[in-house]
C-alpha positions in Angstrom: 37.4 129.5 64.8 35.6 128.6 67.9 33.8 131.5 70.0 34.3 129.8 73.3 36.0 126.1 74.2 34.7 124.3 77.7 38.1 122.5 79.4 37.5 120.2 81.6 40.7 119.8 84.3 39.7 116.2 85.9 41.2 114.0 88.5 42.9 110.4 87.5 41.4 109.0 90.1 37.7 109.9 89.4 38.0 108.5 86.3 36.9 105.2 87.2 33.5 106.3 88.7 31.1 105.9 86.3 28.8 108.8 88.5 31.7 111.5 87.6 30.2 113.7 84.9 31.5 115.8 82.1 30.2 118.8 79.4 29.1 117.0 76.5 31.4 118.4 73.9 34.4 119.6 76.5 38.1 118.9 75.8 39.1 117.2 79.0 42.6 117.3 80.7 43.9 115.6 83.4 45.0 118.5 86.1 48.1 116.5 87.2 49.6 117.2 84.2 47.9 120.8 83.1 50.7 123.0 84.9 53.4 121.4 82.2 51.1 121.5 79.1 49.8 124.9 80.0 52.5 127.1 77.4 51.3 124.3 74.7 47.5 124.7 75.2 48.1 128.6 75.0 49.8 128.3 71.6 46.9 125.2 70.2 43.8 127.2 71.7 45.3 130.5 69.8 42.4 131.2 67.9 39.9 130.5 70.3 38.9 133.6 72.7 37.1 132.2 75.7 37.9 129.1 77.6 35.9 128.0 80.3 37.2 125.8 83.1 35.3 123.6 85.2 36.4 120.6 87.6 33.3 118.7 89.5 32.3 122.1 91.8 34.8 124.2 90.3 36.7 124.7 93.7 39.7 123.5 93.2 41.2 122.2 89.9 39.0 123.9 87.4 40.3 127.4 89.0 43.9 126.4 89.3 43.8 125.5 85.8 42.2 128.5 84.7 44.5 130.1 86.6 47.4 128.6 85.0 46.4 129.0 81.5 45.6 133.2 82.9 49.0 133.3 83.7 50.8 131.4 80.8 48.5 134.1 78.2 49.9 137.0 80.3 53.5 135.6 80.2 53.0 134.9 76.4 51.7 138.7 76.1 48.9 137.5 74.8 45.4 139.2 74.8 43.5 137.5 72.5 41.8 135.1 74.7 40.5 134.7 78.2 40.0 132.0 80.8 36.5 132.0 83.1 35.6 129.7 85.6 32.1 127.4 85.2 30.3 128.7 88.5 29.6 125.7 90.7 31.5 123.2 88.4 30.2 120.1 86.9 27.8 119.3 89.7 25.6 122.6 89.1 25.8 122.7 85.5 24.4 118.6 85.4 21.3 119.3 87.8 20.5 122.6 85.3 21.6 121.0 82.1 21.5 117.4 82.5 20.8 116.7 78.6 24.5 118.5 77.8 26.5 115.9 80.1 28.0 112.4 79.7 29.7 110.1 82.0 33.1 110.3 82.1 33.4 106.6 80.7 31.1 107.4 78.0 28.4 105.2 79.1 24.7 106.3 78.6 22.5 107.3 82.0 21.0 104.3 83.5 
């Protein structure tokens, strides 16, 4: 069982820019089609009781998504786990932790 899983709600279209980065480690989804998958997630991430959202600043899709998912758990009656939002997203969490991200392709830093 995992104590906490990092999600990662990304954009299509940023996925082509090699400068996008993501959490070493996260399971990435792409927020277009979170809202649909949301009631499946619940019922896969079941044992885990924290997941933490972030999108590149965490203003938008990160805390729609986390949103979501909040509201899926409550509709599921389910208290066993909890969404949280990355504070300042991607961007932050790369200039303090730079050694726990990748690029979204996969490539190494140049």
């Amino acid at each position: 069982m995992f104590a906490e899983l990092t999600l990662g709600c990304f954009s299509l279209k940023k996925l082509a820019n090699p400068q996008e980065r993501m959490v070493r480690g996260a399971v990435n989804f792409p927020a277009q089609s979170f809202y649909y998958t949301r009631f499946s997630l619940v019922e896969m991430l079941k044992n885990v009781p924290l997941i933490i959202f972030y999108c590149s600043s965490s203003n938008g899709r990160g805390p729609r998504c986390a949103g979501w998912y909040q509201d899926a758990l409550e509709e599921r009656g389910r208290t066993d786990s909890e969404a949280v939002i990355l504070g300042g997203g991607i961007k932050r969490w790369a200039v303090k932790h730079s050694s726990l991200t990748e690029s979204v392709l996969g490539f190494p830093d140049l």
